[in-house]
N, C-alpha and C positions, 0 to 999 in steps of 0.2 A: 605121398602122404599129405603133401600141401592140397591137391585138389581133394582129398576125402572132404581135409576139415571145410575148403570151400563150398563142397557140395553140400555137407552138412551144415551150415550155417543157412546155407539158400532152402535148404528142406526145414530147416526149422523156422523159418521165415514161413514159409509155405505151410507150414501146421498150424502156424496161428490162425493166418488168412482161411484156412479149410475149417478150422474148429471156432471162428466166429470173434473169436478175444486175443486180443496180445496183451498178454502178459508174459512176465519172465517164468513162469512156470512153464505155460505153453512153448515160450521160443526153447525151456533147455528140455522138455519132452521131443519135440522136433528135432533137436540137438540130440539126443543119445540115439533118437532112433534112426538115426539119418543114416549112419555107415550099414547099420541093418537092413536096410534097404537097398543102397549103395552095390553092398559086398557082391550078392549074387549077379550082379548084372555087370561086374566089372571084365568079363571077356568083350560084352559089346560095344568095351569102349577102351580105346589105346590110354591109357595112361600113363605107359613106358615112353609114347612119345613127347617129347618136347614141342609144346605147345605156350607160344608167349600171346600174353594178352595183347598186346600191340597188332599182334597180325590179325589177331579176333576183331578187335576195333574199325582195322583198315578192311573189313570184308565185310562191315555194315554197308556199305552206300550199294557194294558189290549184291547182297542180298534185296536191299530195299527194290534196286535194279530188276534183278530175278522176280521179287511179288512183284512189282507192275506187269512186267512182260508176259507171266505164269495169267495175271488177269486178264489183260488186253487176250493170249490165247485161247484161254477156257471161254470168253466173249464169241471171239469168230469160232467156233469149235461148234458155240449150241448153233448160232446162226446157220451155220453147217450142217449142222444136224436138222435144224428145226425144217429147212429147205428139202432134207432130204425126205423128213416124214410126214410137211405139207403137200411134196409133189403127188400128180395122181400119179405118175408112174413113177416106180422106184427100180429105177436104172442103177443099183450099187453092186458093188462086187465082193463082200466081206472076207477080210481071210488073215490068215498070221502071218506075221513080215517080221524075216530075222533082222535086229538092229544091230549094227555094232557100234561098241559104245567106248568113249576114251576114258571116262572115269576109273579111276581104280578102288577110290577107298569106298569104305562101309557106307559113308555117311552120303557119299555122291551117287551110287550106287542106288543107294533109297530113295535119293533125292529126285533123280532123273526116273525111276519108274513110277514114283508117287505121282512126279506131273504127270508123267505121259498118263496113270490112272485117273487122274484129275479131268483131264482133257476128256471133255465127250466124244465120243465117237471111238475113241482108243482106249484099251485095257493090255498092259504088262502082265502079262500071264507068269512068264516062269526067267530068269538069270540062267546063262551056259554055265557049264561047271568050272572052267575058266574066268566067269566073269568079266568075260569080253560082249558077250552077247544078249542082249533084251528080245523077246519076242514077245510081239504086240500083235494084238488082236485089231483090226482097222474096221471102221463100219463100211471104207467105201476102200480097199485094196484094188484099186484097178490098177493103179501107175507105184506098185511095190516100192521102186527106188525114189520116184514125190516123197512118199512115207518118210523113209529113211531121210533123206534130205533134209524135208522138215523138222522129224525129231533131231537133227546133228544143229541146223543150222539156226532153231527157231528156240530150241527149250533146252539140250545138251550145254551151250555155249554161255550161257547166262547158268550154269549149273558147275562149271567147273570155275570158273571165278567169283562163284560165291560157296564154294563150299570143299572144293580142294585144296 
């Protein structure tokens, strides 16, 4: 119930800033409507779990970490790419490469196929039904387990300490 009214205060914050004006009308319209919005979408988010702010806080640096690294990647990725579609010959071998992936929750889960969507030349197509496995579309699948490698070692790992 504490994180409703949390959420609700931040949405009514954010109604002001959408509707132009802060005033206390605006923040307690954003206020009522807030659980309204809230309500239905409360399966895709734990709120049975225990969650303390302190650990939110301590997984800032861990995040800031992850956007650098998510840039520096998506950097060499166009390079990558860019090389591939200046070459005159296009020597690539495009193909889907099962991932397996250590994440468990919802949000790491997201996290890790949004980058890998991020990343040019790679597309997350579909989650196993287990949700062990990403399968990624590759622009240049010649060396499958490079693939896998690099999503475990380059984007995954920076993915589970900031967001699990």
């Amino acid at each position: 119930m504490k994180r409703y009214l949390i959420y609700s205060i931040a949405l009514g914050l954010i109604w002001c800033f959408v509707h132009g004006t802060i005033t206390p009308t605006n923040f307690l319209v954003g206020l009522v409507l807030g659980p309204f919005v809230i309500y239905p979408f409360r399966e895709l988010y734990d709120f049975t779990r225990k969650k303390t702010y302190i650990n939110t806080v301590r997984k800032i640096p861990h995040q800031l970490k992850f956007l650098s690294v998510l840039l520096i990647e998506i950097i060499k990725a166009n390079i990558m790419v860019a090389k591939i579609v200046l070459s005159p010959k296009m020597d690539i071998k495009p193909g889907i490469v099962a991932v397996p992936i250590r994440t468990v929750t919802d949000t790491g889960i997201t996290a890790i196929a949004n980058t890998i969507t991020l990343t040019p030349g790679t597309l997350t197509l579909d989650v196993s039904d287990d949700r062990k496995v990403l399968y990624v579309h590759a622009i240049d699948a010649s060396d499958p387990q490079g693939v896998r490698d690099s999503i475990r070692d380059d984007l995954e790992k920076y993915v589970l300490e900031a967001f699990e």
